[in-house]
ZAFIZA-944262 format. One record per residue: residue in three letters; x, y, z of N, C-alpha, C in turn. Coordinates in steps of 0.02 Angstrom, whole numbers, plus 50000, padded with zeros to 5 digits. Layout:
! residues N
ALAXYZXYZXYZ ...
! end
This chain:
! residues 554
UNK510405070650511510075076350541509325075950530 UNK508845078450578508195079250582507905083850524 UNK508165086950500508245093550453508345090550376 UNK508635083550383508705080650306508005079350272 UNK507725077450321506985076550293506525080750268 UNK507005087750254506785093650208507145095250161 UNK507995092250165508285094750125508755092350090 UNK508815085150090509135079150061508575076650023 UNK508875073949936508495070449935507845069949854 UNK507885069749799507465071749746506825074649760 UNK506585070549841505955070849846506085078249874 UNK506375079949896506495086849960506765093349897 UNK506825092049805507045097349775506345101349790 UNK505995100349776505275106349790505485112149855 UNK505715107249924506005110349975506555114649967 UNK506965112449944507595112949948507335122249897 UNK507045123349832506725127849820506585133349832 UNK506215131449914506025135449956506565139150004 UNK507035134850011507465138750054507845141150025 UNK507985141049957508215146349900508025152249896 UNK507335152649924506885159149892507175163449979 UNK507345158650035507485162750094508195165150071 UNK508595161050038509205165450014509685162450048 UNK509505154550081510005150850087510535146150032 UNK511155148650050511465144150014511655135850009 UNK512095133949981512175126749981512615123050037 UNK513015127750066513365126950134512725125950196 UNK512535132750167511985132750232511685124350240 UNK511345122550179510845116650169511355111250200 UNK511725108850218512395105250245512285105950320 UNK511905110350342512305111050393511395111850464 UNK511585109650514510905110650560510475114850543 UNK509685113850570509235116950573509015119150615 UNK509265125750661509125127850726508635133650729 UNK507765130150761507285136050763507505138850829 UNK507425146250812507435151650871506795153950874 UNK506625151450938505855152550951505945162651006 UNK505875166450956505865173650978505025176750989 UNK505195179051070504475181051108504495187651101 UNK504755191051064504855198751060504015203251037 UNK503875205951074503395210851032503665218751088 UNK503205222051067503135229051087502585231751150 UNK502215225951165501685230351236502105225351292 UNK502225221051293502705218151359503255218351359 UNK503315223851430503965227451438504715223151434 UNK504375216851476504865209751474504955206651418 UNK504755210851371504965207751296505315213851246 UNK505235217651245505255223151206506475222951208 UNK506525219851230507375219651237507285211851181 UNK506985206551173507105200351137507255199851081 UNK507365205951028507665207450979508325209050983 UNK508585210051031509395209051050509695203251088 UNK509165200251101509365192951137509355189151081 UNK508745188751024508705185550987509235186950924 UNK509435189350892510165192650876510955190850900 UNK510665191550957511415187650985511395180550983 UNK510945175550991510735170351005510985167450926 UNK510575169250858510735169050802511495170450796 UNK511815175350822512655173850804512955167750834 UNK512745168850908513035161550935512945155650898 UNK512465154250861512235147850838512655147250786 UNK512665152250733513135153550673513895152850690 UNK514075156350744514755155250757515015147950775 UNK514465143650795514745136050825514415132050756 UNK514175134350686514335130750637513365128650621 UNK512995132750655512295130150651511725135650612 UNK511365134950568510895140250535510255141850587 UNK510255147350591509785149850633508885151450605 UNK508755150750610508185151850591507495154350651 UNK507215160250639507025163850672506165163650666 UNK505795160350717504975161650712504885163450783 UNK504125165450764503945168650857503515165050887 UNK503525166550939502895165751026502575170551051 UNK501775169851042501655174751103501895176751157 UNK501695180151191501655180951254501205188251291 UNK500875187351338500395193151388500865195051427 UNK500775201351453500865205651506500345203251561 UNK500535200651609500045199451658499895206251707 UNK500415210851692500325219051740499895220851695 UNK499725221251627499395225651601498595222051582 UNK498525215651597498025212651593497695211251652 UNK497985213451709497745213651760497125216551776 UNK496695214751800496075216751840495525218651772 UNK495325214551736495265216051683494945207051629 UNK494575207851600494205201551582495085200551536 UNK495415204951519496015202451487496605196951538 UNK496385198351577496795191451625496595184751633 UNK495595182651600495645177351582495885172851548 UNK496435178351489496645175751440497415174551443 UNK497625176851499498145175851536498515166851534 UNK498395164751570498545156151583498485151851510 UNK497875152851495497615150251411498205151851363 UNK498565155351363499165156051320499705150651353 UNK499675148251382500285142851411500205138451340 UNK499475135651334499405131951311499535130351224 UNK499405139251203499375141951132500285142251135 UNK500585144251184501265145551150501675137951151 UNK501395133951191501785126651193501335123551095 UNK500895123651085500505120451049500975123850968 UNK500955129250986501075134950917501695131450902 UNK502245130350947502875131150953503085123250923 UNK502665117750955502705112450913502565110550838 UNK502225113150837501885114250755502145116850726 UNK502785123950741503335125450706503825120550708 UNK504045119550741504575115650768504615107250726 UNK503885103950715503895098050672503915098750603 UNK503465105450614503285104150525503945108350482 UNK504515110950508504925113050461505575107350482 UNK505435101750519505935098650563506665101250571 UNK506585106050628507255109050659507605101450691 UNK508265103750700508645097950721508625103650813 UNK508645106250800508755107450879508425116650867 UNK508305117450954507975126750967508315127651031 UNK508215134950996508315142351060507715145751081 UNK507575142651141506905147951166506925153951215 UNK506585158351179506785165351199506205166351232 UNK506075165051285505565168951326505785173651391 UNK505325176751422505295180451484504645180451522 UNK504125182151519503765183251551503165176451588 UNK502765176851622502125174051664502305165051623 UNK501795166051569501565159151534501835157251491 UNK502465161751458502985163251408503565155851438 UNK503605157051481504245152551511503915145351523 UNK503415144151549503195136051545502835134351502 UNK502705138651456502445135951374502905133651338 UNK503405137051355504035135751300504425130251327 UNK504395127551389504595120751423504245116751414 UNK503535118451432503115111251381503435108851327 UNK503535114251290503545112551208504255108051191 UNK504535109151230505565108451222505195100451263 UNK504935099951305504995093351368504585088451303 UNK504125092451258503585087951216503985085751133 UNK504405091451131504775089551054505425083851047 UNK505665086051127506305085251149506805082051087 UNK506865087351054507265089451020508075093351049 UNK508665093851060508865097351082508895105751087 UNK508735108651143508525112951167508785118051244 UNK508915123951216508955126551267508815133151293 UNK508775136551353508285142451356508835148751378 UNK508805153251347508835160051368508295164451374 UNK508385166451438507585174151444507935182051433 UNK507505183951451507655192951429507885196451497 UNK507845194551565507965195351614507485199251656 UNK507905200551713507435204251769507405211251749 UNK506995216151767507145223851747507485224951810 UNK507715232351801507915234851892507365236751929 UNK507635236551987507065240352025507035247152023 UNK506695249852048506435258352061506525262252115 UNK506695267352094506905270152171506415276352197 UNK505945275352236505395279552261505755281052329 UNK505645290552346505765292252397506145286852443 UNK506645285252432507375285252431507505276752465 UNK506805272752429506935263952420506775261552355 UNK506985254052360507015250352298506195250052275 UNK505735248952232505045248752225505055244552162 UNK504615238752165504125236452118503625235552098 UNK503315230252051502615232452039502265231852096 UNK502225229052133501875226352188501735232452215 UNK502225235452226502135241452266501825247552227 UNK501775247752160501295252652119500635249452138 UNK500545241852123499795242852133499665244052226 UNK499975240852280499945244452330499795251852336 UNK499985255952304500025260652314499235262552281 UNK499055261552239498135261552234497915260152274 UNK498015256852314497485254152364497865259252419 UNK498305261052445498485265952497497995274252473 UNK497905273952401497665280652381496955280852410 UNK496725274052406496065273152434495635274052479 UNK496385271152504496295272852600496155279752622 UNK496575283752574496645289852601497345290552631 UNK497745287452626498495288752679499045291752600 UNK498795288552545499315292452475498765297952447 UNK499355302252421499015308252384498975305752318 UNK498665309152255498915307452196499455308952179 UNK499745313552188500465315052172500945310552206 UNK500955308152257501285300352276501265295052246 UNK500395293752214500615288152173500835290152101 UNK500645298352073501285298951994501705295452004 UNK502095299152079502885298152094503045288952078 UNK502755284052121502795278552107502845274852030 UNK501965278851991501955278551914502535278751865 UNK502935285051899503525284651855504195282651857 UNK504205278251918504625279151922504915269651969 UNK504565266351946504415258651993504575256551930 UNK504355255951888504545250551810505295256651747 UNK505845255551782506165260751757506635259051692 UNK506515252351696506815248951631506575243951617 UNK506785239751544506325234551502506555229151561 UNK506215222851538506265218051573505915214051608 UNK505835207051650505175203851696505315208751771 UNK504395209251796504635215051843505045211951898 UNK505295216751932506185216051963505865210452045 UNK505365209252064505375204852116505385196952102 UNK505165194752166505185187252125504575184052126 UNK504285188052059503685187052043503465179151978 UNK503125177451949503045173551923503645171751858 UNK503645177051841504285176651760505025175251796 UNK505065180451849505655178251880505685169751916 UNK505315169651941505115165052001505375157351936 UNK505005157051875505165152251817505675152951790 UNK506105157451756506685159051745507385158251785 UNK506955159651851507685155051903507615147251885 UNK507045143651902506745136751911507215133751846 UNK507325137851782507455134351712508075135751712 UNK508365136551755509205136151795509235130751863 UNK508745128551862508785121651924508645117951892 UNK508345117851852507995110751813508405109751755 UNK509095114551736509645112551706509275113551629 UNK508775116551620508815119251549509175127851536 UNK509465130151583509715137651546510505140251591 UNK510645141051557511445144951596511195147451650 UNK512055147151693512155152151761511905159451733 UNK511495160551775511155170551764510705171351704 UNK510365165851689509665163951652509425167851687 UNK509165166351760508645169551785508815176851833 UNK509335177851824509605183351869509935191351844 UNK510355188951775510805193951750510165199751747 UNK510225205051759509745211951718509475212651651 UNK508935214551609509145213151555509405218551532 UNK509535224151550510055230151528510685228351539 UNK510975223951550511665222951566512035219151481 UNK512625221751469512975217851424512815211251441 UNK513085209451494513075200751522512485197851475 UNK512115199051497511405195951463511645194651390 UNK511685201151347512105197951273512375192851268 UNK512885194251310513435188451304513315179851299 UNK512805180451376512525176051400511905173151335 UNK511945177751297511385175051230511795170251183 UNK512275172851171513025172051120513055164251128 UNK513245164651210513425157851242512795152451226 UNK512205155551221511645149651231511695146351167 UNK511835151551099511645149651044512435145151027 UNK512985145051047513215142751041513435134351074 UNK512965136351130512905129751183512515124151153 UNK511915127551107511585122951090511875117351037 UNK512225121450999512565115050942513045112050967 UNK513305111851028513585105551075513115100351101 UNK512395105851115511845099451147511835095051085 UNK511765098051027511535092850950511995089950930 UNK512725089950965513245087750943513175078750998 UNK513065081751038513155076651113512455071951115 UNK511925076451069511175072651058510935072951159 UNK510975076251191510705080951233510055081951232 UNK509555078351268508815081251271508555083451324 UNK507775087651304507535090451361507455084851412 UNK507025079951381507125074051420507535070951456 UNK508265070151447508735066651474508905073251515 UNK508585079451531508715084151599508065084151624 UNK507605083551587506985086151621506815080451667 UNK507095075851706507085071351738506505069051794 UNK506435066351837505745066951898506345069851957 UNK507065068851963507495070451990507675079851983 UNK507685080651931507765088351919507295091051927 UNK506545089051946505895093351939506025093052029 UNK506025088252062506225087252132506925093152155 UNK507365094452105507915100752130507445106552119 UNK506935108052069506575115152059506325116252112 UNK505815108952148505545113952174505725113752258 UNK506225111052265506875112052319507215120152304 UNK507405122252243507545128152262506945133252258 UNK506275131952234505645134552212505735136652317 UNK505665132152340505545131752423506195140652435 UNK506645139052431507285141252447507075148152454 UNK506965149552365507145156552342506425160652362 UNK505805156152376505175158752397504855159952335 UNK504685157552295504545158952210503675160752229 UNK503665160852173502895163352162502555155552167 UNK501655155652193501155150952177501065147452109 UNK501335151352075500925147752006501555143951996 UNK501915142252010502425139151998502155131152015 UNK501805131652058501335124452080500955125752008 UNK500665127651977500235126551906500925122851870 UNK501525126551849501795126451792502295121151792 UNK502545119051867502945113851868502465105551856 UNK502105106451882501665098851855501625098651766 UNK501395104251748501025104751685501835102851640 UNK502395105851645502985104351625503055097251624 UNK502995093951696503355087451697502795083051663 UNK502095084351670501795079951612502005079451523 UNK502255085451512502425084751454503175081251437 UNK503625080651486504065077051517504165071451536 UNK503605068551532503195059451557503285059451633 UNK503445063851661503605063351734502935064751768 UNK502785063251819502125061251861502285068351929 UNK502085073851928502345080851985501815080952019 UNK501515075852063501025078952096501185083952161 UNK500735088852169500885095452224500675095652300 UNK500855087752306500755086652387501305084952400 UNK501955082452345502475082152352503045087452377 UNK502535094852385503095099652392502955100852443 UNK502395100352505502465100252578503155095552605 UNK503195089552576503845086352591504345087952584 UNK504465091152513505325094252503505155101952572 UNK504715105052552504695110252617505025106852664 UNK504495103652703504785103452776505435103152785 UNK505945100652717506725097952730506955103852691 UNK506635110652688507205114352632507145121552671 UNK507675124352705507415129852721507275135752693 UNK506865140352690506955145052648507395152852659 UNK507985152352597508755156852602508525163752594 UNK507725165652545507785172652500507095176852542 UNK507145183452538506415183952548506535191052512 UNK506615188252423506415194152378505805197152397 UNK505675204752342505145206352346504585202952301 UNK504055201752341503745204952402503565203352470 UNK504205197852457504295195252548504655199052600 UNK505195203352540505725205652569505885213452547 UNK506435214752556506745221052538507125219452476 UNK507465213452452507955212952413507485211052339 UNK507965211352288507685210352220508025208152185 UNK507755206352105508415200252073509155204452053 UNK508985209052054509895213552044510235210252095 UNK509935212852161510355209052227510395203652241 UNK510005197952184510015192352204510965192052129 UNK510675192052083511115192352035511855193052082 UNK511875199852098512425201752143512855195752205 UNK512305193552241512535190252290512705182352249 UNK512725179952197512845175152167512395169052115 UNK511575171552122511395170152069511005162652097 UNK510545159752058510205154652071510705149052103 UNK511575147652078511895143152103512335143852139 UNK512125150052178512415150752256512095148952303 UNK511225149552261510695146652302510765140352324 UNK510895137452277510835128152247511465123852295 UNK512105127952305512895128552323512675126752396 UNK512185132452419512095131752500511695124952528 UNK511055125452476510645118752476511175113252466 UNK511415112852454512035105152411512255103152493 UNK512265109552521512775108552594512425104552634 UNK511865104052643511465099452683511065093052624 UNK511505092652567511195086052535510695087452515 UNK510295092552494509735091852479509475092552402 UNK509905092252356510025092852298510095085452270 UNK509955083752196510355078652154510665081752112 UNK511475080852129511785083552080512335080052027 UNK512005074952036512285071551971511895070251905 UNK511395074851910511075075151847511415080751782 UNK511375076851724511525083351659511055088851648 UNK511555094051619511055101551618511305101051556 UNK511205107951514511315111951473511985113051470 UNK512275113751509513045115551518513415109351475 UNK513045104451488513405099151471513895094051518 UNK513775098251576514015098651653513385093951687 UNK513605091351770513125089051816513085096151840 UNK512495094151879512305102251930512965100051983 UNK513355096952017513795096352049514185099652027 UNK514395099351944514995104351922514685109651914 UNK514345111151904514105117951892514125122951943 UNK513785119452002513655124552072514295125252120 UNK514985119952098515425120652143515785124152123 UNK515935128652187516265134152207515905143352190 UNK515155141852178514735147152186514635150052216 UNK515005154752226515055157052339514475162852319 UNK514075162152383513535166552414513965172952436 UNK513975179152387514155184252399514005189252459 UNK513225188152465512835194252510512555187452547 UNK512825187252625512215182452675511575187152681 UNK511615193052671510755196852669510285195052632 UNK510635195752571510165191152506509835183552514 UNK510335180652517510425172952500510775170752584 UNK510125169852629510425167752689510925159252694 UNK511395159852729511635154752731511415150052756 UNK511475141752736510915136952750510775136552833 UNK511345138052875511105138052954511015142152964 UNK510735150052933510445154052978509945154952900 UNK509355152352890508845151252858508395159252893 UNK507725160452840507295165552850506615158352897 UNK506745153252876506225146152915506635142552892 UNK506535136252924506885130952929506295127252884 UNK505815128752838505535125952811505275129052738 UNK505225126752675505015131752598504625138152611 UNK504865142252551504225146552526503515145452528 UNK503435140452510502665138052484502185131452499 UNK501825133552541501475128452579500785125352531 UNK500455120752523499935118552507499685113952565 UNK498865117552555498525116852620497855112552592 UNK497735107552641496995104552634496615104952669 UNK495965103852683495545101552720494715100752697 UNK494365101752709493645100952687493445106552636 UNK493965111552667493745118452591494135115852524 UNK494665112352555495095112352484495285105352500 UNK494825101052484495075092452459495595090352429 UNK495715095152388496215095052325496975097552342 UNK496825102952359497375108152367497195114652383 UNK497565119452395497575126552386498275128752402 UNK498685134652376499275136152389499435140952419 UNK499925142052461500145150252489500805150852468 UNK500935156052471501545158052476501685159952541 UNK502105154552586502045156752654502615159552676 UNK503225162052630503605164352652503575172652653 UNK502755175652621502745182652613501975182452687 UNK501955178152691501535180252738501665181452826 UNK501435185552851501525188352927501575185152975 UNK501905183453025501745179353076501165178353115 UNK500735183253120500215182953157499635180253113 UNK499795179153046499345179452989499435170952986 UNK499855167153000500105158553017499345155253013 UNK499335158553074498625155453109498085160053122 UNK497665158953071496935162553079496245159453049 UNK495945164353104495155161553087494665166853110 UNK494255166553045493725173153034493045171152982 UNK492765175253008492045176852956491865176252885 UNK491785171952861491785173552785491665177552724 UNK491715181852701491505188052673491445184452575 UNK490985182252574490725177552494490715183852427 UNK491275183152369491075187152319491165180252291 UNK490755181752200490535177852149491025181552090 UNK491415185952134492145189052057492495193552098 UNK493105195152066493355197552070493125205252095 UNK492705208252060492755214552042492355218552109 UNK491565212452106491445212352166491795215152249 UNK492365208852242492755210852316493125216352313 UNK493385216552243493825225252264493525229452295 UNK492745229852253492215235752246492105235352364 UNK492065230552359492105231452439492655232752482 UNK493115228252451493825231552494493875238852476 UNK494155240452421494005250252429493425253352461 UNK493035249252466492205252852481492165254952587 UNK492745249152603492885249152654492265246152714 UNK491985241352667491675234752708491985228152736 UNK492835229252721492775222452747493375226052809 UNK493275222352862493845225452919494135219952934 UNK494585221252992495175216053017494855209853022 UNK495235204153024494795199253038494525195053014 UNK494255198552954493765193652904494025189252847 UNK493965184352823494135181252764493825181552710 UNK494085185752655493595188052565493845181452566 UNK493205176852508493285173052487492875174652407 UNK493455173652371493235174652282493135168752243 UNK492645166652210492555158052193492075161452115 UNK492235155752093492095154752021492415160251972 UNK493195158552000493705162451954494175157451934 UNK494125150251931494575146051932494635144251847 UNK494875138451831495095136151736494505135051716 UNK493895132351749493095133751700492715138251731 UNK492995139451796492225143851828492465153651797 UNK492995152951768493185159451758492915162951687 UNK493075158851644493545152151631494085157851643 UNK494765153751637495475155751625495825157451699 UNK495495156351761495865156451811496185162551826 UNK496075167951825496405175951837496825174551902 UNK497315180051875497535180351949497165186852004 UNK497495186552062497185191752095497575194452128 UNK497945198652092498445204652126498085212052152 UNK497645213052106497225218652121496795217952209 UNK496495213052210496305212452291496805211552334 UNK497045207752327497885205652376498015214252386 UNK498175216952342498405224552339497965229852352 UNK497525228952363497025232252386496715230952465 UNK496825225252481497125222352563497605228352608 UNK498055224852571498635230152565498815235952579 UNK498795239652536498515246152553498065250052575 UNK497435246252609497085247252659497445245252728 UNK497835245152739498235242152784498045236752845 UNK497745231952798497365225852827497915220152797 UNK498385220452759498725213552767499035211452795 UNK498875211352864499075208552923498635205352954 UNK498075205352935497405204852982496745202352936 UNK496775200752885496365199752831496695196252780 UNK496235189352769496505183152740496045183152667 UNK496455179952645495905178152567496005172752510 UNK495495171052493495645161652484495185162652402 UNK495485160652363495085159652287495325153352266 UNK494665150352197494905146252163495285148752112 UNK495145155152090495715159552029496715158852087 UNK497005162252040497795161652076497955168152082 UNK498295166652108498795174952144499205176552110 UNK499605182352121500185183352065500635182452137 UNK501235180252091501895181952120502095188052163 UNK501585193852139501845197552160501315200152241 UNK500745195452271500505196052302500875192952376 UNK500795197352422500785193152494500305193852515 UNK500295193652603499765191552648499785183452652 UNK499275181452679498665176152699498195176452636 UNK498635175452575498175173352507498345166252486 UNK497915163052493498025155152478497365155652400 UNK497675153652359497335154252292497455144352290 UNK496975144452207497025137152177496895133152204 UNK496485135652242495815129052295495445125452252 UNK495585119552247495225114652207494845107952244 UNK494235106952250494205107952159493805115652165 UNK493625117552088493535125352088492735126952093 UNK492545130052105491705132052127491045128752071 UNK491485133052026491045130051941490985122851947 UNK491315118151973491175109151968491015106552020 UNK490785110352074490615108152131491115106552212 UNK491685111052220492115110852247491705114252305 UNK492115113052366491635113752439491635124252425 UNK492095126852381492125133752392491425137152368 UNK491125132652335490375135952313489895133552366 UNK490165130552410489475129852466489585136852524 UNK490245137652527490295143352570489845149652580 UNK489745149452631489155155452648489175161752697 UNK489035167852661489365172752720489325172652792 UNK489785174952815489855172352882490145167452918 UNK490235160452877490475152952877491105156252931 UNK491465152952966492095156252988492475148652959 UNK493035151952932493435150952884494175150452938 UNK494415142052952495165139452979495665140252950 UNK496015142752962496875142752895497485142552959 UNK497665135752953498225135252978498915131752940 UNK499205138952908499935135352881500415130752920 UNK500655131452959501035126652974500745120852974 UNK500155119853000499785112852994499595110352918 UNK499705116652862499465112952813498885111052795 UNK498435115952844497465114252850497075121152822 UNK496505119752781496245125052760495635121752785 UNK495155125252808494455121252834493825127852841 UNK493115124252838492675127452866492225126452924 UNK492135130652959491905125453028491115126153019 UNK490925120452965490295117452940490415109452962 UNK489755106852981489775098652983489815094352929 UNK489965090052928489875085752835489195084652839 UNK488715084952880487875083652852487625089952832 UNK488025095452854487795103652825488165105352758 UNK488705101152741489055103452684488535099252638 UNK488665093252652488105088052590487585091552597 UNK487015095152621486665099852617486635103452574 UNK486995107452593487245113252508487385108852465 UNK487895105952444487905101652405487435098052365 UNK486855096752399486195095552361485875099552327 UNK485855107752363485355111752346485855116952267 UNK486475114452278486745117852227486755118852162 UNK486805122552139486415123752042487075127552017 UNK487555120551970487865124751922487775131651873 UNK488305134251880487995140851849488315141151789 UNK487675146351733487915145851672488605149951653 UNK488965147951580489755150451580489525157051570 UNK490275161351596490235166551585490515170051507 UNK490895165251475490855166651406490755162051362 UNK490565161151333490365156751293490515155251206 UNK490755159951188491185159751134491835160951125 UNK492285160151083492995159851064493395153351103 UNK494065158151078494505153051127494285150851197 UNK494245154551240494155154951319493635148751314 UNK492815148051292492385144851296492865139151292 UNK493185137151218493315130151223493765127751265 UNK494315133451294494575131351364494245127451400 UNK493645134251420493305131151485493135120951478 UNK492895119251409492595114451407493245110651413 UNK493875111751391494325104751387494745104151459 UNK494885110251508495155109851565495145105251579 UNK495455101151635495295099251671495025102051743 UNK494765098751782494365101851831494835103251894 UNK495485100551903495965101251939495985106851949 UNK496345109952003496555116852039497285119051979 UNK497485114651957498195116751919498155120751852 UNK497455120551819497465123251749497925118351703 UNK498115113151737499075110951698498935107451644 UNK498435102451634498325099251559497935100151540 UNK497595102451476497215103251428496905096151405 UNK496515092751412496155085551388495355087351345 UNK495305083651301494445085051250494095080351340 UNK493585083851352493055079651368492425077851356 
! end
């Protein structure tokens, strides 16, 4: 065992000592070393249940003959850090909870972990870490919350912060948005659409690190318990069978994520978190690869905030591998790869019947015959930029407008509420990206403030910062490269009229290349906007990529 090397041994009595003083016995010392990596605190709602996950998880482990042992993970609220210099600090924790988690994980040498996450950066920090230790490993989350029921429909966050921006307008009263206030986040849990926590929590059920209804069960539901019981007990079969993240985390299983990533319509940042995973994985994810699985995957879901439905009803209608069941039908799966189960995804997904065709459309009558999520190039974005094109409008496909230039965030709100920008135009927000921010914010607050001006139909918006999950429209975020290093988004100039055509996969400005090298000459990096703590030394080790995904000294 990995674990002897603390506790076998004359040299290891000093050790051995120590786990005396925890009040382990001599059976115990015999027997595995299983860290339970627990994300539990008290201000994120999607955590505040992980003391009963983590509990159950510890029996399971004990019951199949393994010592549990219990340390923690951060994790942010990205709703409550929203719009707010606290969202630069947002993404930057990917990096602290993969880093933290190894450094526990070696220096007490566990033979195998249980990672307990839920939320934003919580879930691909803790896959880094499992893809980087690969140790045997496996994941349970805290689940989806329910949705909310406002004047007499389902409501999530999306639709609270919508609803600020409708107050704005003038079309909500305040007492409309209380009503929403109290009544949209009505239990613990990741919020109920298929926003970023969800959007990863399904993905770590395709990529064969977490049980059927990882990403789906409620977390108010018994199931979820149960489903903890099972993990902790699953795992000392992975350590039995010597099972690694590695031998699932495959270039083949990152290819099923983001085949069902396409499907289920997941959130943007999922393009950040799936590369950044498979590097720690040795696998090579570049994100021009997912225009290809698109074109061949149609997309089955259009949760909120594409849709009306939410992860209860996805749960209901059969769960990430009813999703996977339908995809299989047209081949578009590998399913002879090992999961967690101990199973291929072939055994796993057969006979997963798609309960609700509303939910989870059946593969020949698709919402498009092509993914969720498009990445677009052209002279604005060399690199990349992403949409989520399964929440965006039809008329919204293809557009082209005026450029409307902010230098932040706070800026463009201050105008979208201010009610300067009208139909038509394209906000463009730059030097919000992994150094120009630093920390890359997302931008739910403008998206939602679009929104509820009732311009997201008609008004596009393009940043090097990222979107949340929980944004639609014509928001193509993670245009790289990012403004701060000289990416074409800092030459942009008000007025520029600004090309976006998804289906084509083209983001452009209709500038000449002797007018862009122009700017390009006359341009003057600008100084950081913070310059001390953590964040500063972010900014300096990023890489300059649109992904935020590896951390490198330069």
């Amino acid at each position: 065992m990995k674990s002897d090397a603390v506790k076998k041994g004359m040299q290891q009595a000093p050790h051995r000592s120590l786990f005396n003083a925890l009040g382990m016995t001599e059976e115990e010392m015999k027997r595995p070393l299983v860290g339970i990596v627990n994300s539990y605190n008290e201000i994120v709602p999607g955590h505040m249940n992980l003391d009963k996950i983590t509990e159950a998880v510890k029996m399971g482990v004990a019951l199949a003959g393994g010592v549990p042992r219990e340390f923690p993970a951060i994790a942010v609220c990205d709703g409550i850090a929203m719009g707010h210099v606290g969202m630069k600090y947002s993404l930057v924790t990917r990096d602290l909870i993969a880093d933290s988690t190894e450094c526990m994980a070696i220096a007490h040498q566990f033979d195998a972990l249980v990672c307990i996450p839920n939320c934003d950066k919580n879930v691909p920090g803790l896959l880094m870490a499992a893809a980087r230790l690969n140790i045997p490993t496996i994941f349970v989350s805290g689940g989806p919350m329910l949705a909310g029921h406002v004047k007499g429909q389902k409501r999530s966050l999306s639709s609270m912060f919508e609803a600020v921006g409708s107050y704005a307008a003038g079309t909500m009263t305040e007492e409309d948005v209380y009503e929403f206030e109290c009544k949209t986040c009505p239990t613990c849990g990741s919020c109920s659409g298929m926003y970023t926590a969800n959007s990863m929590n399904c993905l770590t059920e395709a990529l064969g690190m977490g049980l059927p209804g990882n990403g789906t069960i409620p977390a108010v539901y018994s199931e979820r318990i149960k489903l903890a019981k099972l993990a902790g007990m699953k795992v000392m079969e992975l350590l039995e069978k010597n099972i690694r993240p590695r031998d699932i985390m495959t270039e083949e299983a990152f290819h099923n994520a983001l085949t069902v990533d396409m499907a289920l319509g997941c959130s943007t940042n999922s393009m950040l978190h799936l590369p950044a995973i498979a590097h720690e994985a040795g696998v090579e994810l570049n994100v021009d690869i997912a225009n290809e699985i698109s074109a061949r995957t149609p997309n089955l879901c259009h949760l909120a905030p594409a849709g009306p439905t939410y992860m209860e009803d996805l749960n209901e209608a059969g769960g990430v591998y009813a999703v996977m069941n339908e995809l299989d039908k047209k081949g578009l799966l590998h399913t002879n790869l090992i999961t967690v189960t101990g199973k291929t995804v072939k055994e796993n997904i057969s006979g997963c019947v798609n309960r609700n065709p509303e939910v989870i459309r059946p593969i020949d009558n698709p919402y498009s015959p092509t993914g969720g999520i498009a990445v677009l190039k052209g002279n604005l974005a060399p690199d990349s930029g992403v949409v989520k094109r399964s929440a965006v409008v039809p008329e919204m496909m293809v557009h082209e407008g005026p450029a409307r230039v902010f230098d932040c965030e706070e800026d463009a709100i201050e105008a979208i509420k201010g009610g300067k920008i009208v139909a038509g135009d394209v906000v463009v927000i730059r030097y919000e990206g992994p150094k120009g921010g630093p920390g890359m914010r997302e931008m739910l607050n403008p998206t939602s403030a679009i929104a509820g001006m009732g311009l997201g139909s008609s008004v596009a918006l393009i940043t090097d910062g990222r979107f949340s999950g929980a944004s639609r429209g014509a928001s193509i975020g993670h245009v790289s490269p990012e403004a701060a290093v000289g990416g074409p988004i800092a030459f942009v100039e008000e007025g520029d009229i600004i090309k976006i055509n998804i289906p084509e996969n083209k983001l452009e400005v209709a500038i000449s290349d002797e007018e862009m090298a122009a700017r390009r000459a006359k341009w003057q990096p600008r100084e950081p906007k913070i310059t001390t703590g953590y964040l500063a030394r972010y900014a300096k080790m990023v890489t300059s990529g649109n992904r935020g995904a590896i951390l490198e000294l330069k």
